[in-house]
Steps between C-alpha positions, in 0.01 A plus 500: 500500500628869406459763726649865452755633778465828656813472657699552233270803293609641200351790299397456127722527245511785276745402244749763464638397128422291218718262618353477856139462314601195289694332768169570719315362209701135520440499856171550481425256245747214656311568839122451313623179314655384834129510685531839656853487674837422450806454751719782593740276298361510186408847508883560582618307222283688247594882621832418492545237215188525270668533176590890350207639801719368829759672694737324408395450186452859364731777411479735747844566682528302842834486596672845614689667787216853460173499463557813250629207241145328514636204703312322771803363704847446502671169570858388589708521174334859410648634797796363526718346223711374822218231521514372189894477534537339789185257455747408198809356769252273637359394139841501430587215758167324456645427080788375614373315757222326313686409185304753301442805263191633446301697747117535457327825623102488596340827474770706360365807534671815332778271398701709739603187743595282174704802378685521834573155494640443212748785500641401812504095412664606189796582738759198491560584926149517563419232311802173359154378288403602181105552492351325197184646513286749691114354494218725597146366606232779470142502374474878459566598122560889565764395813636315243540726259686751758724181607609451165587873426709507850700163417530542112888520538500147605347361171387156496657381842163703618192247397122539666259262511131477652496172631747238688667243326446115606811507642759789560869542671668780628456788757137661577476869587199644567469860638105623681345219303344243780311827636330576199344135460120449541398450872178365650345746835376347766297699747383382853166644647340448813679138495417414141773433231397662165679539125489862432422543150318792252224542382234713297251714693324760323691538233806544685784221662499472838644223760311210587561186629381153535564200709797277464695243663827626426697630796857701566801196551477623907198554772411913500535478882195739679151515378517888311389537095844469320591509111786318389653357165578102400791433213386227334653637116803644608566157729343275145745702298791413748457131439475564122882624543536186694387268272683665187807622672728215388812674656601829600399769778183756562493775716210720554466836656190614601359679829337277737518337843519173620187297580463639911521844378311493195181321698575726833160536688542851518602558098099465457467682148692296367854623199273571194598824366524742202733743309462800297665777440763410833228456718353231686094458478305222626205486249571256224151539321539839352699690238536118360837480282628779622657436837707168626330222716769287719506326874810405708625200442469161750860391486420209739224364232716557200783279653256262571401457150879509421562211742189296386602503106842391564704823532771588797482819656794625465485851742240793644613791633411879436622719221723698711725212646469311120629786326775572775660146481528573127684731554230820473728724753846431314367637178371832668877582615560745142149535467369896467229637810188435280586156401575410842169682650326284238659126588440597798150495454526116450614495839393678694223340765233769426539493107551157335745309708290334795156470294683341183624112545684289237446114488689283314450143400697254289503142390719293706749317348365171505183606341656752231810210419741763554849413688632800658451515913216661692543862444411785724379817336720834561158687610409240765820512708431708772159576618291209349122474643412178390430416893260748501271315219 
């Protein structure tokens, strides 16, 4: 049985653009062929994915350090080209130590990460291994099109592709990409669990939600209404790696918390939030295709997944202490006052260097048929948090 939520009200949608009107038009017309309502989930997937209407499939700009340029938000490698760099010494070590040379990037963005990393593993003493090819996975056509303008120096060591192969080697980057993956919301009221999903009333979308028997991985301890957010693509597209992943390395950074913080009692509205323009909003239903949808990340249930398919987890720690034992710190020393005001940014606890994690899993070396020894990543040495998981 459906039954609208007033806890959650939204206003109708006036759509701001042509864009925003068409994208409100799929919705609308996925929700009436779907019986009235469709999970949060699917109504992510379509504002940010539905193909030339989405966020991330349009052409507006995105990725900036200003709002004055039109972007929405800036991530690591746009401020810093000291991420990209050093990300590259543990890449770097993860080649050699895998017996590869290709690295694959999910969600490549601007192109600005792949850039970085490429210069700097095109360095014989960052890098003794020659990489044979640079492999991009992204379903957006116009991010493409930017990527491909940014790395058009490399030539054909670049490729892209849409969709994994069967089976793949090598080392896996990927940059703010688990975030931006489809999530299901869960809402508690007066004791009752409940999918939160959207749906059409009056003309207009508006939250609603109907009962289910899916719960979060942990008890909510205490009996007050709480929203929260399950993982169940970005954990399914972890054991995709797993099963393909013949032999190599991933690592993934992403903000997030492990699975006692991210289901706290007291973090009762749960992570979903939005971008535009370099602010923060918490109303996904309106201006559709025009701002960014994401959530925190559960590190706890994406190692899980990891573990399940076959993968080892290889480290967990925060961005700050990853990108220190690569050697962040050293490459400041003849660095000028901007560019070390903006690494620092990565670090720093109240920027991007307590909230932001990196994971890393690999195949072990019985699984991939590899021969070298167990290898310990560069980033993991000091300050890992696997414990914490």
């Amino acid at each position: 049985m459906k039954t609208q939520s007033t806890s959650l009200p939204s206003p109708p949608i006036h759509a701001a653009s042509p864009l925003s009107a068409a994208l409100l038009s799929l919705v609308t017309k996925t929700i009436a062929t779907n019986g009235g309502w469709i999970g949060f989930d699917r109504f992510m997937a379509l504002a940010l994915y539905a193909p030339g209407l989405g966020y991330y499939a349009n052409s507006s700009r995105k990725f900036g350090t200003l709002p004055q340029s039109g972007s929405d938000f800036v991530t690591a490698p746009e401020l810093s080209p000291h991420f990209g760099q050093t990300l590259a010494v543990q890449v770097a070590q993860a080649l050699e130590a895998t017996d590869t040379d290709e690295i694959w990037e999910f969600g490549a963005g601007s192109g600005v990460l792949a850039l970085q990393l490429l210069q700097a593993l095109a360095v014989p003493d960052v890098c003794a291994k020659a990489v044979r090819r640079y492999t991009i996975v992204d379903l957006s056509g116009t991010l493409r099109e930017r990527q491909q303008q940014q790395l058009a120096a490399f030539g054909d060591q670049v490729r892209w592709v849409s969709e994994l192969p069967e089976t793949m080697q090598g080392v896996l980057v990927g940059n703010e990409v688990l975030d931006a993956m489809p999530v299901k919301l869960l809402a508690r009221q007066s004791g009752v669990w409940v999918e939160r999903g959207v749906a059409l009333y009056e003309g207009a979308l508006h939250w609603a939600d109907q009962a289910t028997d899916l719960r979060p991985p942990v008890e909510i301890d205490g009996e007050h209404d709480y929203v929260t957010e399950i993982h169940p693509q970005a954990e399914a597209f972890i054991r995709t790696l797993a099963d393909r992943l013949t032999q190599g390395a991933a690592f993934f950074i992403d903000y997030g918390f492990p699975e006692s913080e991210y289901y706290h009692p007291q973090r009762h509205m749960g992570t979903l939030m939005c971008h535009q323009a370099h602010k923060a909003g918490g109303d996904p239903l309106t201006e559709l295709g025009h701002k960014d949808i994401t959530a925190h990340v559960n590190f706890t249930g994406i190692a899980l997944a990891a573990q399940d398919a076959g993968l080892d987890v290889l480290g967990y720690a925060c961005q700050a202490r990853f990108l220190m034992n690569c050697g962040l710190l050293s490459k400041l020393e003849h660095a000028t006052p901007m560019e070390i005001a903006q690494a620092q940014k990565l670090m720093t606890e109240h920027e991007m260097g307590e909230l932001f994690k990196v994971m890393a899993f690999g195949k072990s070396a019985e699984a991939a048929g590899a021969t070298g020894a167990a290898w310990e990543p560069l980033g993991f040495m000091a300050g890992d948090r696997l414990h914490t998981l």
